[in-house]
C-alpha positions as CSV (number, residue, x, y, z in Angstrom):
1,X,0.0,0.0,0.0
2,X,2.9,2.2,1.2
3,X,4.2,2.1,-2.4
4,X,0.9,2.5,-4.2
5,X,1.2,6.0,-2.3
6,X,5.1,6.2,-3.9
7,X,4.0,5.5,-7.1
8,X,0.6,8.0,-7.1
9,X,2.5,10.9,-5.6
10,X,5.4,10.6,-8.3
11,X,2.8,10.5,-10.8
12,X,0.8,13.5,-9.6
13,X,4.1,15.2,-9.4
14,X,5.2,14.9,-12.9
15,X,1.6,15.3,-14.1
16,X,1.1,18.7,-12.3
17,X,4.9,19.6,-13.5
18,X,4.6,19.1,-17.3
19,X,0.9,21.2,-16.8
20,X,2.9,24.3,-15.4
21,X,5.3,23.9,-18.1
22,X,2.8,23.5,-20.8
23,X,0.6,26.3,-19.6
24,X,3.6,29.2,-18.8
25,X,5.4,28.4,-22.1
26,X,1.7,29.2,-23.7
27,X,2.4,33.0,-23.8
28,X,5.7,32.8,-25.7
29,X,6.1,34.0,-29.2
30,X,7.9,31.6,-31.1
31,X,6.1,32.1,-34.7
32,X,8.8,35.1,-35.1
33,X,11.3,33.5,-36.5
34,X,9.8,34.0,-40.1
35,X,9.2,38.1,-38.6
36,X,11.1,40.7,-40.1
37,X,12.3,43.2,-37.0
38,X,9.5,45.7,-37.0
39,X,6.6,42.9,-37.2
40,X,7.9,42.3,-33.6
41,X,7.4,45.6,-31.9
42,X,4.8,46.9,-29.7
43,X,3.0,50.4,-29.8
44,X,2.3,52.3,-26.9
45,X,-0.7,50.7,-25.0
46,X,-2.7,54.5,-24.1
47,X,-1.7,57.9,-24.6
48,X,-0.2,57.5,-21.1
49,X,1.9,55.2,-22.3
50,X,5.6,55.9,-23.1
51,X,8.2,53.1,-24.7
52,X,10.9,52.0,-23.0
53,X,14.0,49.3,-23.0
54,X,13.9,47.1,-20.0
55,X,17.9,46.3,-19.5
56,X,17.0,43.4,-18.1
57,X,15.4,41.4,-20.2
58,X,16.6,43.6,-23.5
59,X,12.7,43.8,-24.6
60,X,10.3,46.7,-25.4
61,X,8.0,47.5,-23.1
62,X,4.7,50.1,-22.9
63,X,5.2,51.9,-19.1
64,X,2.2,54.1,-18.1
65,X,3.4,57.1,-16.7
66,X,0.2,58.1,-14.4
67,X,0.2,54.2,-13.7
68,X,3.7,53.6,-12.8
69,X,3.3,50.1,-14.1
70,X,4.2,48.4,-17.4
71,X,1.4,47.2,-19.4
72,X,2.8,45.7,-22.3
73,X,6.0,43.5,-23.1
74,X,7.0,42.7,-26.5
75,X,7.9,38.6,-26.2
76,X,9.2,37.9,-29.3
77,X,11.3,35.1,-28.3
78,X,15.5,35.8,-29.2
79,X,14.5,39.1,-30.3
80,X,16.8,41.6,-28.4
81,X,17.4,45.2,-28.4
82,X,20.9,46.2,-27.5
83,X,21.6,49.7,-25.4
84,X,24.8,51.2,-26.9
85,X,24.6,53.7,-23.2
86,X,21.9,54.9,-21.6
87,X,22.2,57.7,-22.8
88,X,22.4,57.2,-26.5
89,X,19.0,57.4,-28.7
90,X,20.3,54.1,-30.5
91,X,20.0,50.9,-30.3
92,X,20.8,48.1,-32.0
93,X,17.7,45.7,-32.5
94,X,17.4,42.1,-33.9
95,X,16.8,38.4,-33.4
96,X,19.7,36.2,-32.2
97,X,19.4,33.6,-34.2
98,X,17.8,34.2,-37.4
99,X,19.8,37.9,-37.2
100,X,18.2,40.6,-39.1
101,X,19.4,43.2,-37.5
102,X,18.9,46.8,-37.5
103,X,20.0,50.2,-35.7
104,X,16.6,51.6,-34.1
105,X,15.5,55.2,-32.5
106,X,12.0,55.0,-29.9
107,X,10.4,57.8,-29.7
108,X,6.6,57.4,-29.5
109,X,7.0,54.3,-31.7
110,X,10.0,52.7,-33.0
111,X,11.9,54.1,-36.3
112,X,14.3,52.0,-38.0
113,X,17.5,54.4,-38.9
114,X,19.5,51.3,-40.4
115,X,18.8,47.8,-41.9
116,X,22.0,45.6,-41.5
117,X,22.4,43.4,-44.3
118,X,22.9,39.4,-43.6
119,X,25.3,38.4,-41.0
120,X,25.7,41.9,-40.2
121,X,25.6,43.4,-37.1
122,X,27.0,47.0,-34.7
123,X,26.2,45.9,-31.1
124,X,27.6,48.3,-28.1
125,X,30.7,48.1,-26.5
126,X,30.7,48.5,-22.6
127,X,30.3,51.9,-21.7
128,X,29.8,52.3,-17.8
């Protein structure tokens, strides 16, 4: 009996395990591969709304300024924009993989100063 337990509680386990995996992996883009860059970014949410690069994850994100809270992500998966400083207006975007790279500007939406061609790429040097 003792092992019937064993064997039910492993079961459960792994059954509840691949369900959290299945559902949190749900919300991830991963049809942008084919994308080209700009397919992949977001707009501003409201009129509240600002665009801004979270240096954490290297995403776009729409941050309500009355709010104080973000309210969009862009979660194009291996797409990444690179801060040459945080100070500069550019940025290099593009995906990681596929490449497709591009030098990019945000003001209220995202303008593409650049298109790299194949296998090309400008990504920032350390700065701090």
């Amino acid at each position: 009996m003792k092992s019937f337990k064993s064997i039910s509680f492993i079961f459960s386990f792994i059954f509840a395990l691949l369900l959290c995996l299945s559902l949190t992996s749900c919300n991830i883009d991963t049809s942008d591969n084919d994308k080209s860059p700009q397919d992949v970014y977001i707009d501003p949410v409201s009129s509240d709304s600002i665009l801004l690069v979270d240096r954490f994850s290297q995403k776009l994100v729409s941050y309500n300024t009355k709010k104080y809270t973000v309210e969009k992500r862009m979660n194009a998966l291996n797409h990444m924009i690179y801060e040459f400083s945080p100070l500069a207006r550019y940025m290099t975007s593009g995906h990681s993989i596929n490449f497709g790279f591009e030098i990019i500007s945000i003001d209220s939406v995202v303008h593409t100063v650049y298109s790299m061609k194949p296998n090309e790429g400008i990504f920032p040097l350390a700065y701090y």
